[in-house]
C-alpha positions, 0 to 999 in steps of 0.5 A: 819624159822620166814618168814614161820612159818605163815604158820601154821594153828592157834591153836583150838579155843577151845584149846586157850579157854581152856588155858584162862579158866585154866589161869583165876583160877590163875590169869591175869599174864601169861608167854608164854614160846618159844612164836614162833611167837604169836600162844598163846600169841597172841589170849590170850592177845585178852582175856585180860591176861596180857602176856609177850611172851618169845621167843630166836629167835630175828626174830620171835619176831620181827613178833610177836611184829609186829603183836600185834601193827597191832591188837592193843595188849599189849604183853611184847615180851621178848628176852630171853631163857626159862631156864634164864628167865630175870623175877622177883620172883614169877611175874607170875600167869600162865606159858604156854609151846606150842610145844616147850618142846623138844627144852628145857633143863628140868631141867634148865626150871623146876627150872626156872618155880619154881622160877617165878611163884606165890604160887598158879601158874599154869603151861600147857604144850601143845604137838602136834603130826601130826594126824592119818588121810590118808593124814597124814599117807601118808605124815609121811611115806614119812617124815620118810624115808626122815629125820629119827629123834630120838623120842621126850623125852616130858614124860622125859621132863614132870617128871623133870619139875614136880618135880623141879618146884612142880607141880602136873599136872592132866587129860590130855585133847586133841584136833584135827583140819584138815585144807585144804591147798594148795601145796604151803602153804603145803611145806611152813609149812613144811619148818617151821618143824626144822628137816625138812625144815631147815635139808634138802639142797635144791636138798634133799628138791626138791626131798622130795617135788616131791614126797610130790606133787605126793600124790593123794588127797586135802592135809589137815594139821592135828594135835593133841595136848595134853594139861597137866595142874598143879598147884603148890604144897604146903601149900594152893595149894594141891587140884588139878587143875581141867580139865574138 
């Protein structure tokens, strides 16, 4: 999916300044954990965080390195799985999961997270889900009658962490952004959605996106994302980490 998932609108500048905020209380070393193609590790090395971008796909990183020598950034870009991490012992500062939890093995990364981050780490985890807006509400119907999926265990997922890796994760923040796109930037950010794009067979594909096309209306991408921030627990670490 590496040669569409460009595709995909930028994060909310306010939910990367978020991310930095909550990164700086702990320190400059901080891990993006399934780096995708740069989303967050990218704009957070524009901040001046020192940041090692781990992502499994070899040709999304190749686009992520690619794109951190155009801007000039220093990214370590890192091939590797979030549940065998190649990081030393208490290297990290801050760990970041975005969009990318339901792709991982709980347990595995929790003991993982535990074991790279430094006494007082912290640990955020960004979920995103398609937004209540008409056009999505239009386009979900046709997604689900197209390619019925099981639900995402993120709360599942979010326990095992918690409690393997000692962290204690406070208030949730959210955020939303609503891009206009046109219909062929629509079906390439489609294509990049792993049960979608990549499920489908061409002729499945050229008939979701007939009926895709035929919804009245600008189309417009819009998400929701949740943002879950925690630090470690322990001695010197048992205040909670604030979310304002």
């Amino acid at each position: 999916m590496a040669d569409v998932y460009d595709a995909r609108p930028a994060y909310p500048v306010e939910l990367i300044d978020a991310l930095a905020e909550l990164a700086a209380g702990h320190g400059r070393r901080v891990v993006d954990l399934g780096a995708g193609i740069g989303h967050v590790a990218l704009p957070l090395a524009q901040r001046g965080f020192a940041v090692t971008a781990v992502e499994p796909a070899q040709a999304m990183l190749d686009r992520l390195r690619a794109e951190a020598h155009k801007r000039r950034l220093s990214v370590e870009a890192v091939h590797a799985t979030a549940e065998a991490l190649p990081l030393g012992d208490a290297s990290l500062d801050f760990v970041v999961v975005a969009d990318a939890l339901h792709f991982l093995d709980a347990e595995l990364v929790g003991h993982e997270v535990a074991r790279v981050l430094a006494p007082r780490g912290g640990l955020v985890v960004v979920t995103c889900e398609l937004a209540k807006t008409p056009f999505m509400q239009s386009l979900l119907e046709i997604i689900e009658e197209a390619v019925p999926r099981r639900p995402r265990k993120v709360d599942h997922n979010l326990v095992q962490i918690s409690a393997i890796a000692g962290i204690c994760f406070a208030r949730e923040r959210h955020f939303h952004d609503e891009t206009p796109v046109d219909s062929d930037r629509l079906e390439r950010i489609l294509r990049s959605i792993s049960f979608i794009g990549p499920a489908m067979n061409p002729a499945r594909f050229a008939a979701f996106r007939a009926r895709i096309r035929a919804l009245p209306g600008q189309p417009a991408w819009a998400r929701t994302f949740t943002l879950r921030a925690g630090r470690r627990k322990g001695k010197g670490s048992r205040k909670r980490l604030s979310v304002r």
